[in-house]
N, CA, C and O atoms as CSV, one atom per row, in Angstrom:
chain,resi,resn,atom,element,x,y,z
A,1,UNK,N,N,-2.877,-3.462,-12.341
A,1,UNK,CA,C,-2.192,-3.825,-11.117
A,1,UNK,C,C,-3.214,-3.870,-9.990
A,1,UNK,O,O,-4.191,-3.129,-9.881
A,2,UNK,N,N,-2.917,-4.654,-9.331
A,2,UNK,CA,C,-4.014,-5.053,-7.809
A,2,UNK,C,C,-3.028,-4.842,-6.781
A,2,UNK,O,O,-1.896,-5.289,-6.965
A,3,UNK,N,N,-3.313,-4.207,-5.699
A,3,UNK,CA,C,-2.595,-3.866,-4.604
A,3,UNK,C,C,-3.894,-4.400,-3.495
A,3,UNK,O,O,-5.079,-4.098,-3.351
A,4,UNK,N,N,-2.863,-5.424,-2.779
A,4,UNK,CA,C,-3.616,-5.480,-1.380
A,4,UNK,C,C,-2.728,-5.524,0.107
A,4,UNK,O,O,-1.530,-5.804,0.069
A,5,UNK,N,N,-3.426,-5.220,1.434
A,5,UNK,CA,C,-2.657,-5.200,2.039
A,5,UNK,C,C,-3.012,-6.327,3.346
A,5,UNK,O,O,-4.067,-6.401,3.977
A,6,UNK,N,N,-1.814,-7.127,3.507
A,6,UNK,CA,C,-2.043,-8.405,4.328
A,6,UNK,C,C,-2.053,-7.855,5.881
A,6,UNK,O,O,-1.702,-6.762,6.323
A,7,UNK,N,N,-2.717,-9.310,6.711
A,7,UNK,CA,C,-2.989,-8.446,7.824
A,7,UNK,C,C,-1.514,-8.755,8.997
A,7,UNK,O,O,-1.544,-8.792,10.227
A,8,UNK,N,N,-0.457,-8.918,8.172
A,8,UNK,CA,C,0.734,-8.290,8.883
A,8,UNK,C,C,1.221,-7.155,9.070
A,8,UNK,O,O,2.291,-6.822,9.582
A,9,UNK,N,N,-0.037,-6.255,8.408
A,9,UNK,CA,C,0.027,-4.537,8.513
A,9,UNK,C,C,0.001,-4.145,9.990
A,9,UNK,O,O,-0.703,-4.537,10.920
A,10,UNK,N,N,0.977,-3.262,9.916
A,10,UNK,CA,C,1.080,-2.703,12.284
A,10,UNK,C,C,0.647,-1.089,11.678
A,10,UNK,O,O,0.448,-0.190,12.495
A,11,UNK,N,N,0.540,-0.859,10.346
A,11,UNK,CA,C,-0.247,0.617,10.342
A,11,UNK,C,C,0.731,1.886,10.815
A,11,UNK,O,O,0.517,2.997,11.299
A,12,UNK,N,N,1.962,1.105,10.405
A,12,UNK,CA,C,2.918,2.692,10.243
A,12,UNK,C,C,2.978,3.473,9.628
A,12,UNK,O,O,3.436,4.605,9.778
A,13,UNK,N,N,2.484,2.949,8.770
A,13,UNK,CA,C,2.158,4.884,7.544
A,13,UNK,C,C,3.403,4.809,6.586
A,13,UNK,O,O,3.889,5.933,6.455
A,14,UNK,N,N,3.978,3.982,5.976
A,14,UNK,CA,C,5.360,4.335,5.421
A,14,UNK,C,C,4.236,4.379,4.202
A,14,UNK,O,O,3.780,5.510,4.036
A,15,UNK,N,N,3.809,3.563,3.493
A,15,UNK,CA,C,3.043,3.128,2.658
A,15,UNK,C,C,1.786,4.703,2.004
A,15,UNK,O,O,1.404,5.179,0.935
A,16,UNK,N,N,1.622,4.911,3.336
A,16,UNK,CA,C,0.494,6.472,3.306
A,16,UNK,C,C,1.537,7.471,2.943
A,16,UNK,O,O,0.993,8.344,2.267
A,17,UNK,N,N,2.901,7.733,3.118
A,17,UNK,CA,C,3.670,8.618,3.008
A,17,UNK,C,C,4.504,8.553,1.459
A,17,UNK,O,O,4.955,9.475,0.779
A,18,UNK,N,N,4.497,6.911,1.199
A,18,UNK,CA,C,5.069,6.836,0.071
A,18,UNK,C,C,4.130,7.354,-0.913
A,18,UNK,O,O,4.679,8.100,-1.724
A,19,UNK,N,N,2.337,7.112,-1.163
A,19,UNK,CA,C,1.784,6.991,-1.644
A,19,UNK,C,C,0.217,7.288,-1.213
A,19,UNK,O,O,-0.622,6.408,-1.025
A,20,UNK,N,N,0.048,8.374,-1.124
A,20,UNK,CA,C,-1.034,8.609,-0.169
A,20,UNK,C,C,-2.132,8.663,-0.977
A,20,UNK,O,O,-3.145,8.549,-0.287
A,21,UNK,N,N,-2.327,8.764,-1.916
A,21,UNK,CA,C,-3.481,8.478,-2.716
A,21,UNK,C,C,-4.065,7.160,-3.412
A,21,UNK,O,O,-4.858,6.984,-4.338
A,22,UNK,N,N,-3.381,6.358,-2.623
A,22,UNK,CA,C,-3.657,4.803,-2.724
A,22,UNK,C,C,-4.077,4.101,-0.581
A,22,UNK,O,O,-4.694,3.307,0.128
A,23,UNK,N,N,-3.467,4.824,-0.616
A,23,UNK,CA,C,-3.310,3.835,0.892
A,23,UNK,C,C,-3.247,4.646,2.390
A,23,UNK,O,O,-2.351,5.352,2.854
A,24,UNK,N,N,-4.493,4.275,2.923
A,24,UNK,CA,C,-5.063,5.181,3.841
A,24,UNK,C,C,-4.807,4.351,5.630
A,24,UNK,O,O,-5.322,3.289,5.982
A,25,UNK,N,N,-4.075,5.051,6.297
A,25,UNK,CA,C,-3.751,4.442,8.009
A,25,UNK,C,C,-5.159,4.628,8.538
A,25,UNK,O,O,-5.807,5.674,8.561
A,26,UNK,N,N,-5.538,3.349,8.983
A,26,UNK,CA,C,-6.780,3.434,9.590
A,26,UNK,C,C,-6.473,2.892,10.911
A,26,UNK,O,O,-6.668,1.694,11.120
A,27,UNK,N,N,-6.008,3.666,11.831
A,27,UNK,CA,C,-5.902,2.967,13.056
A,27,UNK,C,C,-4.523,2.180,13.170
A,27,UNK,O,O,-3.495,2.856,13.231
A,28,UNK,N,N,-4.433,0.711,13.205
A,28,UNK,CA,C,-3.272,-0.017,13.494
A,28,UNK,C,C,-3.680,-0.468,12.236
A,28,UNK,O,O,-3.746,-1.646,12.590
A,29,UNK,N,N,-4.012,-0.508,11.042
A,29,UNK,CA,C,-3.816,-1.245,9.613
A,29,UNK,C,C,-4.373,-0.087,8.638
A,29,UNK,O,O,-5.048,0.924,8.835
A,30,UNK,N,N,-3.701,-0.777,7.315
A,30,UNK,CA,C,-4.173,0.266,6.212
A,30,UNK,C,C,-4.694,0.139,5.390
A,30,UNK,O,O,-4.253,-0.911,4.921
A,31,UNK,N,N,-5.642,0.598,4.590
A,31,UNK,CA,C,-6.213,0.395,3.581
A,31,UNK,C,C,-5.826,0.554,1.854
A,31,UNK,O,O,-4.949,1.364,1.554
A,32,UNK,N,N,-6.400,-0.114,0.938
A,32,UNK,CA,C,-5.565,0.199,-0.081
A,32,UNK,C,C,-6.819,0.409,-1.294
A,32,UNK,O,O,-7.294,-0.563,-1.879
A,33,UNK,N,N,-7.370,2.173,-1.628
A,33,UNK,CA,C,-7.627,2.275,-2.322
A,33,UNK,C,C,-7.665,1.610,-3.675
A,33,UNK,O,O,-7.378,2.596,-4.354
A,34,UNK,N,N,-7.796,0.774,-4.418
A,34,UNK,CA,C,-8.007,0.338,-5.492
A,34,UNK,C,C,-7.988,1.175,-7.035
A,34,UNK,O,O,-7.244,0.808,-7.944
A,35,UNK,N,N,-9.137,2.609,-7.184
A,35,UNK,CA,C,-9.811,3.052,-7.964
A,35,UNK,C,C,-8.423,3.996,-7.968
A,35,UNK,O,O,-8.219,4.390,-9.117
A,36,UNK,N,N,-7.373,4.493,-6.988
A,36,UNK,CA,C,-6.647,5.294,-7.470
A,36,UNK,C,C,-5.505,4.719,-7.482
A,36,UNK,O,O,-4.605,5.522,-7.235
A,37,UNK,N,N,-4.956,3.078,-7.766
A,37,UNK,CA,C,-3.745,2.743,-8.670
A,37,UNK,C,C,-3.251,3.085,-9.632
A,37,UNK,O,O,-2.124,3.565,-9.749
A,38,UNK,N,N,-4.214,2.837,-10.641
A,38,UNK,CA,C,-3.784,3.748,-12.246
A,38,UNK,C,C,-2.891,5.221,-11.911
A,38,UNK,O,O,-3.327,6.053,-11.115
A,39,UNK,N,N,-1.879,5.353,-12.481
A,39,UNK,CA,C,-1.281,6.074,-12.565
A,39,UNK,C,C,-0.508,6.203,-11.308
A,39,UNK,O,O,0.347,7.085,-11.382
A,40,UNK,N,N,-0.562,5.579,-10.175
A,40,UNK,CA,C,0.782,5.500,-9.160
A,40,UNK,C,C,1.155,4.056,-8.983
A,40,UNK,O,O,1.209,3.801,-7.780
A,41,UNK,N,N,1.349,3.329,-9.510
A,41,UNK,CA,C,2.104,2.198,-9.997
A,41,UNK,C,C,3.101,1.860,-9.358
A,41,UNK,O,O,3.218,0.888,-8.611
A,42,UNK,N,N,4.271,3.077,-9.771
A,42,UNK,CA,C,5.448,3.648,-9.015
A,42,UNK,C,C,5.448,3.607,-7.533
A,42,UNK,O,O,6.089,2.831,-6.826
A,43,UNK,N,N,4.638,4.552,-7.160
A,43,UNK,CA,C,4.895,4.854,-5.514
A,43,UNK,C,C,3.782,3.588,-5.228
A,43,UNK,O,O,3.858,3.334,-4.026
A,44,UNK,N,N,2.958,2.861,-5.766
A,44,UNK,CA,C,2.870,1.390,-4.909
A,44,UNK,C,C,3.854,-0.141,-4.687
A,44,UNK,O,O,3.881,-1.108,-3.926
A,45,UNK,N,N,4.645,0.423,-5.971
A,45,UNK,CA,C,5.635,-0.642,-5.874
A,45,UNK,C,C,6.791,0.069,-4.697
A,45,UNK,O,O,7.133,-0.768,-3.862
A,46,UNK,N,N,7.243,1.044,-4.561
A,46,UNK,CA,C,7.702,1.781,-3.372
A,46,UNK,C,C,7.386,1.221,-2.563
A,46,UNK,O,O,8.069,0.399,-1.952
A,47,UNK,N,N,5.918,1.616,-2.288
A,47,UNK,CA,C,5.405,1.168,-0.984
A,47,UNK,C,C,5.575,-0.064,-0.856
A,47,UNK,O,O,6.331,-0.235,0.100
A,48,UNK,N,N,5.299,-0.943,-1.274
A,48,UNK,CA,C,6.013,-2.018,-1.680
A,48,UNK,C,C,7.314,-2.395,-0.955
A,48,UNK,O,O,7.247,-3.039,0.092
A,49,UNK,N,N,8.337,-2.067,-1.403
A,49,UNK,CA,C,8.994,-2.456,-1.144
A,49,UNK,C,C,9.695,-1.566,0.046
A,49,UNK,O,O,10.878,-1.898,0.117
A,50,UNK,N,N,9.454,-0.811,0.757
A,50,UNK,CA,C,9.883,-0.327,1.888
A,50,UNK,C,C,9.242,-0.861,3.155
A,50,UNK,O,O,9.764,-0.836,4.270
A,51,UNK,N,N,7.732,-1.476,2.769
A,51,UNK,CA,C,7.158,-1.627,3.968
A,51,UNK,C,C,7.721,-2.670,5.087
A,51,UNK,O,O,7.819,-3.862,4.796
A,52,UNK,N,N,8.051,-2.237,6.243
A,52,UNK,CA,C,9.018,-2.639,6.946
A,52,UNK,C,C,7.853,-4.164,7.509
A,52,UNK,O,O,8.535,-5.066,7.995
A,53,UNK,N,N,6.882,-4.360,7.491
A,53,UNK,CA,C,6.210,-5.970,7.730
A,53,UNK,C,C,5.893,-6.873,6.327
A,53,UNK,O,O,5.268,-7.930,6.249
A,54,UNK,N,N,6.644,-5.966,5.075
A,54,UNK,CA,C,6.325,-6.877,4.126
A,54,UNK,C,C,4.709,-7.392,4.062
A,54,UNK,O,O,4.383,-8.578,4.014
A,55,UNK,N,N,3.715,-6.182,4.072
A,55,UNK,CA,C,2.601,-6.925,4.223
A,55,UNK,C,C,1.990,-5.842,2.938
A,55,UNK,O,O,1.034,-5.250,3.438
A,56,UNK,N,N,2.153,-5.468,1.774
A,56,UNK,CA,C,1.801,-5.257,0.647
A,56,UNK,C,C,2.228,-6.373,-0.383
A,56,UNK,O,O,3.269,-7.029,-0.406
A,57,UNK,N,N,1.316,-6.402,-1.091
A,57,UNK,CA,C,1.339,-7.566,-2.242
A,57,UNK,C,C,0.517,-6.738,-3.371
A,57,UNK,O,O,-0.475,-6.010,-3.340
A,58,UNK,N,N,1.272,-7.127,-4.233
A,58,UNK,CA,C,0.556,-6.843,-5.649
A,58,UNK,C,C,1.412,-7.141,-7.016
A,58,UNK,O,O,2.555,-7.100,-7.470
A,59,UNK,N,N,-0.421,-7.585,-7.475
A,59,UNK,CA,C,-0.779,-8.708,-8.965
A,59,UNK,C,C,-0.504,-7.443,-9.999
A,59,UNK,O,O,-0.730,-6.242,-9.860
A,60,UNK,N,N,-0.008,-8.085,-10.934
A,60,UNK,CA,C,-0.119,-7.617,-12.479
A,60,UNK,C,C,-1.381,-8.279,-12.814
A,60,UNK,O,O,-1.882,-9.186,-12.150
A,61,UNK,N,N,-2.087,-7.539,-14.379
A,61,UNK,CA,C,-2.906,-8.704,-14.322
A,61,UNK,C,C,-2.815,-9.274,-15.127
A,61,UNK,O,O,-3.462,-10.317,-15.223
């Protein structure tokens, strides 16, 4: 799975709260660890789908 985050990110943290070992608030946008997907899958598809700008996306591969 590939998680990225588009730059319709406003950096609310739902995403850091769902899943904090993937996805880090840097200011007004967030970052999306890569190396620690494996095994939270789950709470990125969460994040996913709660994020209130719809600005997470992610590939199967």
């Amino acid at each position: 799975m590939y998680v990225s985050v588009s730059n319709k990110c406003k950096g609310c943290g739902v995403c850091a709260t769902l899943c904090p070992e993937v996805f880090d608030v840097c200011g007004s946008f967030v970052i999306a660890n890569q190396e620690h997907v494996c095994g939270n899958e789950d709470s990125c598809i969460d994040a996913a789908l709660y994020c209130p700008q719809n600005a997470i996306m992610i590939k199967e591969y």
